[in-house]
C-alpha angles and dihedrals in degrees: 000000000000082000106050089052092051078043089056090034088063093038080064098048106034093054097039112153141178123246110232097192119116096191110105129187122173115191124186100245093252096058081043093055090047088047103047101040076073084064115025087096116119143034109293116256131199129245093271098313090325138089115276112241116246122192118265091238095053090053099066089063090053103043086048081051095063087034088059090047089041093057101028081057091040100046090038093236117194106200114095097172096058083045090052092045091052095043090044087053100042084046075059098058095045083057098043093055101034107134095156113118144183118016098347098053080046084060098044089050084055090062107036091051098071085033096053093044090048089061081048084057095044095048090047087042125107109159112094097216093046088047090050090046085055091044086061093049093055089058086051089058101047089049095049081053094051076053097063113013133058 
């Protein structure tokens, strides 16, 4: 497991890009959720067999993510709901500072949507062994992002 996030880590920072839109469109996280739920339906797709590009100012949120899941798994942590609070507030950031926009910001909504519904299952979870079930789906997801965005 510790491989495959350094795995997804260097995905991040060997294909780094930087997003030539100059289209920007901030949205609060509630009117995001709203708007991406229209379009967070279907299996993700790549840009034509590559990564999509995400903006350098949206990546920082995703790789603190997987650092949050990396250490919360290595140090054996126990608190879900603080987990759930970080992760919810770096999930924030991606979306304040979203300026992706046409095919590849309808990807990325196909992707932050169950993400984003897996931290509301850690923060209402109390069981250890679910957490720990929904911990381990979070690494999935951050995995399946490192598979179509740079």
């Amino acid at each position: 497991m510790k491989k495959l996030m350094l795995l997804g880590i260097s995905s991040f920072l060997l294909w780094s890009c930087h997003q030539n839109s100059d289209h920007s469109h901030n949205h609060d996280a509630e009117s995001h959720a709203e708007h991406q739920h229209e379009h967070a339906e279907g299996a993700l797709e790549l840009n034509n067999g590559k990564k999509w590009t995400m903006n350098e100012e949206m990546k920082p949120f995703v790789l603190k993510g997987v650092d949050l899941i990396q250490i919360y798994v290595q140090e054996k942590q126990t608190d879900n709901l603080r987990l759930a609070k970080e992760l919810k507030e770096q999930n924030d950031q991606l979306i304040k500072n979203c300026t992706m926009d046409g095919k590849g910001h309808d990807e990325l909504h196909k992707w932050l949507h169950p993400h984003m519904e897996l931290v509301k299952e850690l923060e209402a979870e109390r069981n250890p062994e679910k957490v720990n079930v929904i911990i381990a789906k979070l690494h999935d997801s951050y995995m399946e992002f490192s598979k179509f965005f740079n």
